[in-house]
C-alpha positions in Angstrom: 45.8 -27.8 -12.9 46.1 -31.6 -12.2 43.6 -32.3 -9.2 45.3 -35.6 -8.5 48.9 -33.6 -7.9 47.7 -30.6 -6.2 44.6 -31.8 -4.4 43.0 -28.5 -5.2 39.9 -28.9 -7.7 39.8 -25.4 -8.9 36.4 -25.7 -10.0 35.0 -26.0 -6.2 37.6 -23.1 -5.3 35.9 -20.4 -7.7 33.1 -18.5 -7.4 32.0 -16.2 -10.1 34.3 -13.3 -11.0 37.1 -15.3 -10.0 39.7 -16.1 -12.4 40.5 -19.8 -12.5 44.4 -18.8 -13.6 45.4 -16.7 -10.5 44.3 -20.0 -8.7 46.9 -21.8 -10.8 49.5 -19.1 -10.2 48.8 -19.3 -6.6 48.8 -23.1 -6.3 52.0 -23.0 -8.5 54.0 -20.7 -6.5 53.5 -22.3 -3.4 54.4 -26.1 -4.8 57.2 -24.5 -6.4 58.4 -22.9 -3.0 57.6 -26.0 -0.9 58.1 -28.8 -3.5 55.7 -31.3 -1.2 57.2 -35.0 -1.8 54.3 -36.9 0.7 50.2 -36.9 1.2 50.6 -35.1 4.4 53.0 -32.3 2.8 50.6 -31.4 -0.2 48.0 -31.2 2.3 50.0 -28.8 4.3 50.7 -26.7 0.8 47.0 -27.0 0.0 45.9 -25.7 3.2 48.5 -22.7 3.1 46.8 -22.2 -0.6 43.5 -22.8 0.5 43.8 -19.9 2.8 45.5 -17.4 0.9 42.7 -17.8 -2.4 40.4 -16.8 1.0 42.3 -14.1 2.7 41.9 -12.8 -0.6 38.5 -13.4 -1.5 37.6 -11.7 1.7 39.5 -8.2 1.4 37.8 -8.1 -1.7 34.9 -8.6 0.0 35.1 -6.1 2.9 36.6 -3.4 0.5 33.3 -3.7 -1.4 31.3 -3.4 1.6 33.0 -0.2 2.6 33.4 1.2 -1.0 29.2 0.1 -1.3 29.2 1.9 2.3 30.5 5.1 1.0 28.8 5.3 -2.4 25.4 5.4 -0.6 26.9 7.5 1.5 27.3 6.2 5.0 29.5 7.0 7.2 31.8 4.1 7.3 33.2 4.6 10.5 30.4 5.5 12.9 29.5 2.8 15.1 32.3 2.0 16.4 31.1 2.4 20.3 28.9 5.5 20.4 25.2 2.5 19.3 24.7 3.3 15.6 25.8 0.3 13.4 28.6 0.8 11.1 28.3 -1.0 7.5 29.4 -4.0 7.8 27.5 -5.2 10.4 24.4 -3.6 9.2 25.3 -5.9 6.0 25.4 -9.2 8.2 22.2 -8.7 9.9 19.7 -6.4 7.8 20.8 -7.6 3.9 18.7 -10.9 3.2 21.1 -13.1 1.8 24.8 -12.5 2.6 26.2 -12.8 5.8 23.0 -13.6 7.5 23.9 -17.1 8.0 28.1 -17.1 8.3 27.7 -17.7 12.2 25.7 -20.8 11.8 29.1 -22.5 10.2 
């Protein structure tokens, strides 16, 4: 992928387990459908991109959560307004490490 075309470094967009192709696809599906001519059009693409790779990345996420949720065997969906935490807020406040901080940024 050519940084100076796209203005997506795919390096900074990965994190392990990620594969740097899809990225490529991705990026190369949306240039192909927009076909941005100007600096302010590839930044519109890239920011359309930049979101999808995250929307992504983050269902991933939250279906691990719930899948983690269920292998220990938790119920997943208590906690929804009768006080017991469900999963995925226990995970943002009580696991040292993940999502501990998000609310800072």
């Amino acid at each position: 992928m050519n940084a100076l075309k796209t203005g997506i470094d795919a390096q900074s967009q990965l994190i392990r387990g990620e594969e740097p192709a899809a990225l490529e696809e991705l990026v190369a599906e949306y240039h192909g459908r927009f076909r941005p001519t100007t600096p302010e059009q590839r930044m519109l693409v890239d920011t359309l991109v930049d979101c999808e790779w995250l929307l992504r990345r983050f269902r991933a996420v939250e279906t691990q959560l719930w899948e983690d949720a269920r292998r220990l065997g938790t119920d997943c969906f208590v906690g929804f307004g009768d006080g017991v935490q469900s999963p995925l807020n226990a995970a943002r406040f009580e696991v040292p490490g993940t999502f501990g901080d998000v609310g800072r940024y």
